[in-house]
C-alpha positions, 0 to 999 in steps of 0.5 A, a space after each residue: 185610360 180606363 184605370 186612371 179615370 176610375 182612380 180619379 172618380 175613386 179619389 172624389 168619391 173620398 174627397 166627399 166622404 172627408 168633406 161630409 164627415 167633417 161636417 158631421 162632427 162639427 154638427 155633432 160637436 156643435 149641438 151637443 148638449 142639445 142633442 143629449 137633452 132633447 130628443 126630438 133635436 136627437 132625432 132630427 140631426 139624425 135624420 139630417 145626417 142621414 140625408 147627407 150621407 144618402 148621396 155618398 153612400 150611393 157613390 160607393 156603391 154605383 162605382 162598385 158595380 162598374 169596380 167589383 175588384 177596386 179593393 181600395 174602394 171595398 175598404 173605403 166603403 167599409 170604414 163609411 159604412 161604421 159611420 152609418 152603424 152598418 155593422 155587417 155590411 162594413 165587415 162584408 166590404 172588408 172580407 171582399 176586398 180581401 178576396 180580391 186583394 189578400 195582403 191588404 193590411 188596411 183592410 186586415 186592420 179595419 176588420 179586427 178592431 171592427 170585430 175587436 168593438 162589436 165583442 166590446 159592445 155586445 160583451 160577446 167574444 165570438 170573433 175575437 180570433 179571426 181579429 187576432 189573425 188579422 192583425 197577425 198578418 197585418 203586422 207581417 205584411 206591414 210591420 212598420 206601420 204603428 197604427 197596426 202595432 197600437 190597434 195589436 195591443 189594445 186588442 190584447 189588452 181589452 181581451 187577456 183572458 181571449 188572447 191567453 186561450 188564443 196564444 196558449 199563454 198566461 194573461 199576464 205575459 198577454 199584457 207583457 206582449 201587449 207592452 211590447 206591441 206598444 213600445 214598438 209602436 211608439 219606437 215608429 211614432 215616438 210623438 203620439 200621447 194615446 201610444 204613450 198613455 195606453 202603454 202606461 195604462 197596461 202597466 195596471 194589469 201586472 202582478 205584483 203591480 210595478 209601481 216604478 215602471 208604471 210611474 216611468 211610462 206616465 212621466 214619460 206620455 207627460 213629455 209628449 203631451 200637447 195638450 191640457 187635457 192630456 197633461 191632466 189625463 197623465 197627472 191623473 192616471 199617476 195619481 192611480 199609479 200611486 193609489 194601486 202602488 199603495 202610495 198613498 201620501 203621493 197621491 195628491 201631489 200629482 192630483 194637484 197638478 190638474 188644471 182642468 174640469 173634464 176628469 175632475 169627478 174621477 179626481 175628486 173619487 180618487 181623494 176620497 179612496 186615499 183619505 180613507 186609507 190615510 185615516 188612522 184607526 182609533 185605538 
């Protein structure tokens, strides 16, 4: 009875964090152009926020002290802390909850892209290998899981050179593998655009550039996307592919396909780019 009322009081506690994070984003988004151009309304959103996570935050850690070994609310806390910036305390939660419970995938999970964001960020690489690991024994525990196989491959993507040192091959089979990882993710999730899109996009990383593989990979993130914006984002990176295949005069045609505003400037840099090429030197 004890246990089954500790998972209900865990179960509200998530039901909160859900609620108080939706409502976030939807300040966020509904604010944002005043947010970015005025810093005193910056500020007070801020302190908003933080007065609306203040009570969540205590929930976690009041359940904690009565739940040490609950690895689920460990992992839970961990992902709330990121949204509070609490770099270190969210990779404490996670390393705790792993000492309790060490085939957590989701926890493995968190703390790689965790690390994988802060090497970004600080442009630092110091832990990028325990991310490595982590994801490693993630996929061994549960390899049927496509969030863990996506978050394997952009990892290896965004950290060749790392990865090459790591596994003791070149960069270029680093991006081959992370093309694997990605299709293995997209066999058990065939529908998801950013699984499709991030696939076509390591193609760029190859030497020599495969230009139809690439091309292929576009058309077919093309086929699952939902959205004008993701359409415009597939006819785009096509354009690239051409550009980076050195096709210049196909260029255009998938740059006219757009139909939106948001990737226009990058549209409009890559017309310039290939007018320049297509230029006939005079004599």
């Amino acid at each position: 009875m004890v246990a089954a009322d500790a998972e209900k009081e865990f179960a509200q506690i998530l039901q909160a964090d859900n609620i108080a994070i939706t409502q976030i984003t939807s300040w966020i988004h509904n604010n944002l152009e005043r947010i970015q151009e005025n810093e005193t309304e910056r500020d007070a959103l801020a302190l908003r926020i933080r007065d609306r996570l203040s009570p969540i935050r205590q929930q976690y850690t009041n359940f904690l002290k009565r739940h040490p070994n609950h690895a689920q609310a460990r992992v839970a806390y961990g992902s709330f802390l990121t949204h509070i910036d609490h770099r270190q305390g969210a990779i404490d939660q996670w390393k705790m909850a792993l000492k309790t419970d060490p085939k957590n995938a989701a926890a493995l999970n968190n703390l790689a892209i965790h690390l994988g964001t802060i090497a970004l960020q600080s442009r630092q690489t110091t832990g990028i290998q325990e991310a490595f690991r982590a994801l490693d024994k993630a996929i061994q525990l549960n390899p049927k899981e496509p969030l863990y196989r996506h978050n394997y491959a952009t990892l290896l993507c965004s950290f060749r050179k790392p990865a090459a040192r790591h596994y003791k091959i070149k960069p270029q089979q680093i991006t081959q593998k992370a093309i694997g990882e990605y299709d293995a993710a997209i066999k058990l999730s065939p529908k998801r655009f950013e699984y499709a899109a991030d696939r076509a996009e390591a193609f760029l990383e190859l030497a020599p550039f495969p230009h139809a593989e690439a091309i292929l990979a576009w058309q077919l993130a093309l086929e699952i996307a939902e959205t004008p914006d993701e359409r415009d984002w597939a006819h785009l990176q096509t354009a690239i592919a051409h550009y980076k295949g050195k096709k210049w005069k196909q260029v255009e045609g998938s740059l006219k396909l757009m139909t939106g505003e948001h990737h226009q400037s990058l549209a409009s840099q890559l017309r310039r780019a290939t007018e320049a090429k297509l230029v006939v030197p005079k004599p």
